[in-house]
TORDRENRO-276812 format. One record per residue (C-alpha): x, y, z. Coordinates in steps of 0.5 Angstrom, whole numbers, plus 500, padded with zeros to 3 digits. Each point is the difference from the previous one (the first is absolute). Example, Ala and Ser with C-alpha at 12.3 -4.5 7.8 and 13.67 -1.06 7.14 Angstrom:
<zamars>
x|y|z
525|491|516
502|507|498
</zamars>
This chain:
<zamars>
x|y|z
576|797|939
494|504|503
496|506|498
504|505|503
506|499|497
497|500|492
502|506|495
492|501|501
499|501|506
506|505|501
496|505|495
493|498|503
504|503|507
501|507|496
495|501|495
493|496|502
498|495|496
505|498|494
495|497|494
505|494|494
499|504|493
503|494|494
503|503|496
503|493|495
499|493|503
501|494|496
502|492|504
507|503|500
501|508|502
495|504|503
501|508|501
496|503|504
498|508|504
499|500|507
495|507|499
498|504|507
493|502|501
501|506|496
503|495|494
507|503|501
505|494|498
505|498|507
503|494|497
501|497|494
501|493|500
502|495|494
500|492|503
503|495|496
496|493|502
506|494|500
497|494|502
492|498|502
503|492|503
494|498|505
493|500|500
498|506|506
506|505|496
495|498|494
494|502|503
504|507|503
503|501|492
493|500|498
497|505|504
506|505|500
499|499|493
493|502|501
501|507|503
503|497|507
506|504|503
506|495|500
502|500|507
493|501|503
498|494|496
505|495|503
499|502|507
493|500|499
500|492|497
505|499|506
506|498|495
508|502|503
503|505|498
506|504|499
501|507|496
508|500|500
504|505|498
504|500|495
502|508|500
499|507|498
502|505|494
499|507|497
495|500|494
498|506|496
493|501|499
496|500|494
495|505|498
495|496|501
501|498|508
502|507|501
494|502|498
496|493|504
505|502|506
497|507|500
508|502|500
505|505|497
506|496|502
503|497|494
502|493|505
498|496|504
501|493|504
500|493|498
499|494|505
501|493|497
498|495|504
499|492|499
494|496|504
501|493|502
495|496|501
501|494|506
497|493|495
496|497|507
502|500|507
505|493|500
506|504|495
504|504|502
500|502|491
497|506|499
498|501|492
502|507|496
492|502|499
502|507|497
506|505|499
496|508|501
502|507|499
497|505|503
501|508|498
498|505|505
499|507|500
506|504|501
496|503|508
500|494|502
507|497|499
501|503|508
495|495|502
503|494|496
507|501|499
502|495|506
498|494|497
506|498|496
506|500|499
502|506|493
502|495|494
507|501|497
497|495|493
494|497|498
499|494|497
496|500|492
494|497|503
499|505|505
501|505|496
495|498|496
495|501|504
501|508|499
500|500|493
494|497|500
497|506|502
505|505|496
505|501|506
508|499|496
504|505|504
502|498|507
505|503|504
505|495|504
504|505|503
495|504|505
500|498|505
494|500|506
503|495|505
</zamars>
């Protein structure tokens, strides 16, 4: 993966300079804002971390947990990586984000995506480092919708990661496609 490709990089192109706010971090779940220059929030990101198998993915765990962007993290310690997504769906926004959103609309889009980690150069395996979902705001579901595939069902494991952040009603049947 290279940098041009990363969810950051896409925000840095629209509004300039993206600074990481944490929210909650602990060893297993990180939530996190990706604030504009003017602290207006353009994505809300929960990841669960999964496995930490080698050394240098250590080393890349412990600075992202010190405040490193997840993907830039990676790249920068020139560790092989995937985002695969997994899909999309309609989310109803609480008040809380609409207002970090600087938005009156009610929903928005949530991107669920796993990130695969290549464990050394020999193996083919790959290593499911974390699962994410990042939230945008409803003015940039233009710009993302042609990630991924609308979901028809969503496991408990990912829906969990919106309920860490008070997200319970989704909507399966919009869909953006």
């Amino acid at each position: 993966m290279n940098y041009e490709d990363l969810h950051t990089s896409a925000l840095e192109k629209l509004f300039g300079s993206i600074d990481l706010r944490i929210i909650r971090q602990d060893e297993d779940i990180r939530i996190i804002q990706l604030n504009d220059k003017n602290e207006i929030s353009r994505t809300l990101g929960v990841v669960r971390f999964l496995n930490i198998e080698s050394k240098q993915l250590k080393i890349a765990h412990d600075k992202i947990l010190e405040g490193g962007l997840l993907g830039k993290t990676l790249l920068d310690l020139d560790i092989d990586f995937d985002k695969e997504f997994i899909g999309k769906l309609q989310v109803k926004l609480p008040d809380w984000l609409k207002k970090d959103f600087n938005t009156q609309q009610d929903t928005s889009l949530a991107f669920f995506s796993k990130i695969l980690v290549r464990t050394n150069s020999l193996s083919d395996r790959n290593l499911l480092y974390a699962e994410l979902v990042e939230i945008i705001p409803p003015e940039l579901t233009d710009v993302f919708v042609d990630k991924t595939k609308s979901l028809s069902k969503i496991d408990d494991n990912l829906l969990s990661l919106l309920k860490v952040v008070g997200i319970t009603e989704i909507n399966l049947r919009k869909n953006y496609d």
